[in-house]
N, C-alpha and C positions, 0 to 999 in steps of 0.2 A: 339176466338180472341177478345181482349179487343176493347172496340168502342173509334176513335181516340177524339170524341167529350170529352168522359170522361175525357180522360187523359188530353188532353189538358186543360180541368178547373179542376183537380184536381191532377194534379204531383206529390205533396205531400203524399197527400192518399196513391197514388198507388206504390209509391218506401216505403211507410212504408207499405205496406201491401205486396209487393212483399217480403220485409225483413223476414217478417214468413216464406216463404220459404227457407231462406237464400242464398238469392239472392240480389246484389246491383246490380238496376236495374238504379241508377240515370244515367250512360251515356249514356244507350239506350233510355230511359224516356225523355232526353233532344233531341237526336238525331230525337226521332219519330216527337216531339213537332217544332223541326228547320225545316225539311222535310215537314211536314204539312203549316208551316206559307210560303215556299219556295212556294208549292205546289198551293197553294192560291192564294198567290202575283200573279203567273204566272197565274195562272187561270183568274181574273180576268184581267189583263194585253191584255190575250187572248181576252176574251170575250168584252173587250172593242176597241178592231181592228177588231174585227168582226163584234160586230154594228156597229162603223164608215163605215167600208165595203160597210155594209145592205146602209145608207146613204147617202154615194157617189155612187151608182147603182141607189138610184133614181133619186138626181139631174141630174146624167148623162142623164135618160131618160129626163129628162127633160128640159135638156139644148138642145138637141136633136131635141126636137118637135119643138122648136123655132128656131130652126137653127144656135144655136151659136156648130158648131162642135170644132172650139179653143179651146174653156173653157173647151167641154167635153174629148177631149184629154188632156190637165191637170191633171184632175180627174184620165181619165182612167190610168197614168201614177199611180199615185198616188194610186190606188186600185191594181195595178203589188206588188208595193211596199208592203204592205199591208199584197197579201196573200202570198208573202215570209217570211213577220215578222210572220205572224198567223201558218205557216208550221212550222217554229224552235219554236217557243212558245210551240203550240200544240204537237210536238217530246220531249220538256224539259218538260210538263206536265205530259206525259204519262211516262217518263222516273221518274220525282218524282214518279208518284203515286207507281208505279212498286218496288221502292227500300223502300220506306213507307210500303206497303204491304212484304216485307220481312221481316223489322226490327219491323211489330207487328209482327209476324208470331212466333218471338222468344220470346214472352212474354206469360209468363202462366198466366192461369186465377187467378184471386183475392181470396185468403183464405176466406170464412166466415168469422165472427165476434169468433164465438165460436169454431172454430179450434182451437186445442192449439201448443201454440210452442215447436218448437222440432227437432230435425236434424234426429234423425235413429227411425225404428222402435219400439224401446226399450220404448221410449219417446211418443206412442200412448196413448190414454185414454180407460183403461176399463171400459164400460159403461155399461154393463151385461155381465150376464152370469149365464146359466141353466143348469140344468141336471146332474144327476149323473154319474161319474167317476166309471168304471164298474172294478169290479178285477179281471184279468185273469188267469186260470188256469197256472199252473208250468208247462214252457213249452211252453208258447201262443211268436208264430212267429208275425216279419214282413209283410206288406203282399208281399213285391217280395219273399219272400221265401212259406207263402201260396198259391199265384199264382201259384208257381210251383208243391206245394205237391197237391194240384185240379185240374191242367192240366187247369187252366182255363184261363192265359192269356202269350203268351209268346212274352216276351222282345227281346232272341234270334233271333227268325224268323221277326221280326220287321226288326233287325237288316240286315239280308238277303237279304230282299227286298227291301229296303231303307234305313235305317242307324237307329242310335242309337235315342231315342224317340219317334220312331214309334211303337207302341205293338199291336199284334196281340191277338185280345177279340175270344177265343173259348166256345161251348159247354154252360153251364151256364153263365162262364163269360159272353159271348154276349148277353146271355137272361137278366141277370140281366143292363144290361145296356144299351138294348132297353127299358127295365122293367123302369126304372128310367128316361129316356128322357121321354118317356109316363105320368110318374105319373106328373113329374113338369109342359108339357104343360097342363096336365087333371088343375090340380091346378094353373094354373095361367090365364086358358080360363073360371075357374069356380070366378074368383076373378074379370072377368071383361075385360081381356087383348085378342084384337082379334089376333088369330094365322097366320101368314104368314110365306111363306116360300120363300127365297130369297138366288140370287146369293151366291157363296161362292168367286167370285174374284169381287174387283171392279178396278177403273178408278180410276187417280191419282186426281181428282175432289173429290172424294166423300173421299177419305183418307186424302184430306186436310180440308174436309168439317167440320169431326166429330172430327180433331186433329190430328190425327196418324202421318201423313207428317205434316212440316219437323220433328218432332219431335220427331217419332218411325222410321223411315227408314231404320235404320240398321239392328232392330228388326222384320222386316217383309220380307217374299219372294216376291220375284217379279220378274214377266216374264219381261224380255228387251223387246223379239221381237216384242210383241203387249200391252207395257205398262200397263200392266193387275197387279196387288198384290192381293195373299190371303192372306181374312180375319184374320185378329188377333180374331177377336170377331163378333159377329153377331149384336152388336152394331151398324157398320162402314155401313153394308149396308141397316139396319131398319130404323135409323134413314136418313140416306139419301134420305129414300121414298117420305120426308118433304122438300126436296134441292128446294129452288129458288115455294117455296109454301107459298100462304098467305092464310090463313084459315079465317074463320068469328068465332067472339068471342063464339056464340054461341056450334060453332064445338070441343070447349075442354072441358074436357083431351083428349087425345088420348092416348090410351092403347094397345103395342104392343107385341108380344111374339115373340118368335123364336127360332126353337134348328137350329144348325150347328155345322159340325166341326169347331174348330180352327186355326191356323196353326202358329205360332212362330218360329224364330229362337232361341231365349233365347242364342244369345252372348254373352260368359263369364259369364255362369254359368255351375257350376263345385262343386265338393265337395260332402258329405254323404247325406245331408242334399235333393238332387235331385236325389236321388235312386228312380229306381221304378215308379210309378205315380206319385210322388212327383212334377216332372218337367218334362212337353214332349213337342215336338215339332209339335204333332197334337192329340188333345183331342177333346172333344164333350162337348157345352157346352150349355144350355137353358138360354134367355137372354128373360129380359121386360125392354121395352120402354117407357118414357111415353114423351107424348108432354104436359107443361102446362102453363097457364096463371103464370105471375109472382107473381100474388100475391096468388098463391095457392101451390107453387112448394114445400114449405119445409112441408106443411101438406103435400104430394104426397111423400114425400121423409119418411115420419113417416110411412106413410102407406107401404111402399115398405119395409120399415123395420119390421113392424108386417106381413108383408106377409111372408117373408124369415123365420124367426121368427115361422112362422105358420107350414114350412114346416118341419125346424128340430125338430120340438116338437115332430111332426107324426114320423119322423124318431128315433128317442129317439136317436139323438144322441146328447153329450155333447158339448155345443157351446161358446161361448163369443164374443161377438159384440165390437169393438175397433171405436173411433173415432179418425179420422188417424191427427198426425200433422203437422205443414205446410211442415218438412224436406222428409215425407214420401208419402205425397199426389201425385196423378197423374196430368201431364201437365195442363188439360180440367180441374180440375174438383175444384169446390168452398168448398165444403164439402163431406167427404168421410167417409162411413162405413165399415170397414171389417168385415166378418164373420170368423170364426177358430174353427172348429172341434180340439175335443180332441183325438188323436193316443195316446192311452194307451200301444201298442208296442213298438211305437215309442216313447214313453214319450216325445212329443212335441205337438204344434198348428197344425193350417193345415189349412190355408188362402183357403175358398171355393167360400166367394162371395164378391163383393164390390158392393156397393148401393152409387151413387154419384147425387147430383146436379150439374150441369155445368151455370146454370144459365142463360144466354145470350149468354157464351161463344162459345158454338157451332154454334146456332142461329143464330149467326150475321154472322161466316164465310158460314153457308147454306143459309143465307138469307131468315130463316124459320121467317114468320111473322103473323102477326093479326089483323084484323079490330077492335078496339075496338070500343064500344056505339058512340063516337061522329067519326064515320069513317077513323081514325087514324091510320096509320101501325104502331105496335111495334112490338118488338121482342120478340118472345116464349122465354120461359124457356122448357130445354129439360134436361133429368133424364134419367139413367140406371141403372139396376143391374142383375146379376150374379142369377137367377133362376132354378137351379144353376148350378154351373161347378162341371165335371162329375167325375176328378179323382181321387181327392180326399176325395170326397164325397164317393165313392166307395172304397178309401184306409180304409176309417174311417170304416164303414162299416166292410168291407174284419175283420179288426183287432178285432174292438172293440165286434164284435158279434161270436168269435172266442170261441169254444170250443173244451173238447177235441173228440167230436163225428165230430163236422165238423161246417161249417160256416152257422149260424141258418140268415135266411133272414129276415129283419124288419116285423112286419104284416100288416103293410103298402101296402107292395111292395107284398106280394105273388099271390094274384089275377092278376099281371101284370107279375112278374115270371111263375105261373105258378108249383112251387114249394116251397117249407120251409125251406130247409138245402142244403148245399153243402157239401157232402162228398163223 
């Protein structure tokens, strides 16, 4: 959530830097800015018939002690009066702040500087990219159709027990993708990140906390009867750990990991293009957090990108790093990374991780803070990214290591397999 102090000294800035997203934010911008100076006026208003209040309670005693009870019956008239004006004040106060707090709720955080403009993903920046593009033998499948010819994952029986996006990991499958949860917390607890393991549902507190509400709502399940949603990401309840927490300067970064499954609805998504692992509705995904001081956060963000970085190199899979533009960025987030594995089957991308700064953004709505040197609360800078997610990473995998003896396993990974080839 943008800080209203911002906006208010700087409107301008912020509906031109909302405009990278292609977004004209000038009505809300002005609306948040009238609500706030509303919000004030009355504030003050209040708190100024509240010390009067305070005021005429002492005279009152004091007219008291002397015996003039006339005069303090005046008064006391006069303080009836008072705390009815301070009751409706204090009710229009709370009622601004409440409709204030809706109308930033709808404002996404601010672009970087070096985000570039751009409405659809076509229009992102490639900013690397490694690794050799492998040639598949005559004959090299999909992998919803390897899946099937290795009996190693099926979609059907997903489908049985629950519906369509839920897949059922057999046999190797399941090894290779415990095998893979394993290697990325092994590698992200050796880089520094402590490992926790944390709910998979949270409270509608902690979904507004890190952004998801209002924002993603539609996008997420949620239980009615006890107001509970699962996770979209293990993001929503790591970082939460930090909600309504002031740290001391000295306590950063904070480095967090976590696998969980996911759980998405992915509404109106449809088409070839979400075959298979491509898109589900519950996948397994290894996430790192970090909490950091503000003036360290885009080193922290460089680093989170040579870490991810680090890991497809071991995987030798073929990657390219985009820097996403304002049209394609996510709500939270100030600067964004994608990752995209190359599906040489598929002869397309294959979106495995985002690495984002959110800046303040989250921060201010958790009210994650810090002491800095001269005993000051400000607000952290809080960072995520995708360490990585499982499906695709294993689609790329599944394809690109495909031969015609059977699907040969990174060497990476066999010590956590347990085996070399699937055939």
């Amino acid at each position: 959530m943008l800080q209203i102090a911002f906006i208010r000294e700087n409107q301008e800035k912020v509906i031109t830097a909302l405009a990278k997203r292609n977004i004209d934010a000038t009505s809300v911008v002005e609306e948040v800015v009238q609500l706030d100076e509303k919000r004030r006026a009355t504030q003050v208003e209040l708190d100024n018939i509240l010390s009067e209040s305070n005021k005429l309670s002492k005279d009152i005693g004091e007219l008291m002690k002397v015996g003039e009870k006339s005069k303090a019956a005046i008064l006391k008239e006069k303080t009836v009066l008072n705390k009815e004006k301070s009751k409706a004040l204090a009710e229009t106060a709370d009622a601004l702040a409440a409709e204030l707090l809706e109308k930033l709720y709808t404002l996404p955080n601010l672009p970087a500087d070096i985000v570039p403009v751009g409405k659809t993903p076509e229009e992102n920046l490639n900013v690397f990219e490694e690794g050799e593009i492998p040639v598949l033998h005559e004959g090299a499948q999909p992998h919803w159709e390897l899946v099937k010819k290795y009996d190693i994952i099926d979609f059907e029986l997903g489908v049985k027990i629950t519906g369509a996006g839920f897949p059922v990991y057999k046999g190797k499958g399941a090894r290779l993708q415990r095998a893979l949860i394993n290697y990325f917390l092994d590698k992200n607890t050796a880089a520094g990140y402590n490992e926790v393991q944390v709910p998979h549902m949270v409270n509608e507190a902690s979904a507004y906390g890190t952004g998801q509400l209002p924002d993603k709502e539609g996008q997420m399940y949620h239980d009615k009867t006890d107001d509970l949603y699962l996770i979209p990401t293990a993001e929503v309840p790591v970082t939460n750990l930090f909600r309504d927490v002031i740290l001391n300067e000295n306590e950063l970064p904070i480095l967090t990991t976590a696998y969980t499954p996911c759980f998405r609805r992915e509404a109106g998504s449809y088409g070839a293009h979400v075959r298979g692992l491509n898109r589900l509705h519950q996948f397994d995904k290894v996430e790192i957090v970090r909490v950091e001081h503000p003036d360290k956060s885009y080193e922290a963000l460089d680093g989170m990108v040579e870490h991810v970085k680090s890991i497809l190199q071991e995987l030798k899979l073929p990657y390219r790093i985009l820097r996403l533009c304002g049209g394609d960025m996510g709500f939270t987030s100030a600067l964004t990374y994608d990752f995209e594995v190359f599906s040489t089957a598929q002869d397309r991308w294959l979106e495995i991780s985002s690495v984002s700064n959110f800046e303040t953004f989250q921060a201010n709505r958790l009210k994650l803070r810090f002491k800095d040197k001269d005993g000051k609360n400000q607000l952290a800078h809080t960072l995520n990214g995708s360490s990585l997610a499982l499906p695709r990473v294993l689609a790329g995998i599944l394809e690109n290591y495909q031969t015609p003896e059977g699907i040969v396993i990174p060497e990476v990974l066999r010590a956590y397999c347990g085996f070399d080839i699937i055939n």
